[in-house]
C-alpha positions in Angstrom: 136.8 30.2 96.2 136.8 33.7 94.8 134.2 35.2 92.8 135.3 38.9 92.4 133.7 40.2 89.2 130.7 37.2 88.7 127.1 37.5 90.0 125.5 34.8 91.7 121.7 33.9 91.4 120.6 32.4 94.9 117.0 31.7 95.0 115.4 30.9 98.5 117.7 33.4 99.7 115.3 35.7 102.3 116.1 32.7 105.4 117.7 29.5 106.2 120.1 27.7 103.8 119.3 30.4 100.5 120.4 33.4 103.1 123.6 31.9 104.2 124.8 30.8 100.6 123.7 33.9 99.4 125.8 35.7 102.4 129.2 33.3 101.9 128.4 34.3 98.0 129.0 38.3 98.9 131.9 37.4 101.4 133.7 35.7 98.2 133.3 38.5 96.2 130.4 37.8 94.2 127.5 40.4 93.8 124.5 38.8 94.9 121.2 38.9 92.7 118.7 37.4 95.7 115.2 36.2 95.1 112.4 34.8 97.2 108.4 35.5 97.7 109.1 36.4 101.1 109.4 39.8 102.4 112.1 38.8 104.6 114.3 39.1 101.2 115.0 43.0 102.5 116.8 42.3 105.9 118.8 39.1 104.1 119.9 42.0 101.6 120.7 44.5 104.3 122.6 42.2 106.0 125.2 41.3 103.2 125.5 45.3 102.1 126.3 46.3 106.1 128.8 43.5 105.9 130.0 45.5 103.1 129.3 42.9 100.3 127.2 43.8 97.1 123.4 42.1 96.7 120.3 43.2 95.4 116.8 41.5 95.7 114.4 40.6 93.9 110.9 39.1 95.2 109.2 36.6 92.7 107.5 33.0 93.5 109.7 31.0 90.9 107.0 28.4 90.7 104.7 31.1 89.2 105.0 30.3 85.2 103.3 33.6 84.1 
């Protein structure tokens, strides 16, 4: 699967299953638009740009309808 040139939206993405799809995501190309609540968000973000893939984060509880 290659995803040069799309974006994907991974929510969930600061730990556990979110952080590794959001990190196979980057590997394939894709630039990564990460969300979660969790301050953690920062180091899954960090990790995919030292890897030398493309992601930028974005805390928000998605459950928060306002």
């Amino acid at each position: 699967m290659r995803l040069a040139g799309r974006v994907a939206i991974v929510t969930g993405a600061a730990q556990g299953i979110g952080a590794a799809i959001a990190g196979e995501f980057a590997k394939e190309g894709a630039v990564v638009y990460a969300v979660d609540r969790s301050a953690r968000l920062e180091a899954t973000c960090a990790k995919i740009c030292e890897a030398g893939g493309k992601a930028v984060s974005g805390r928000l509880d998605i459950t928060d309808h306002a």
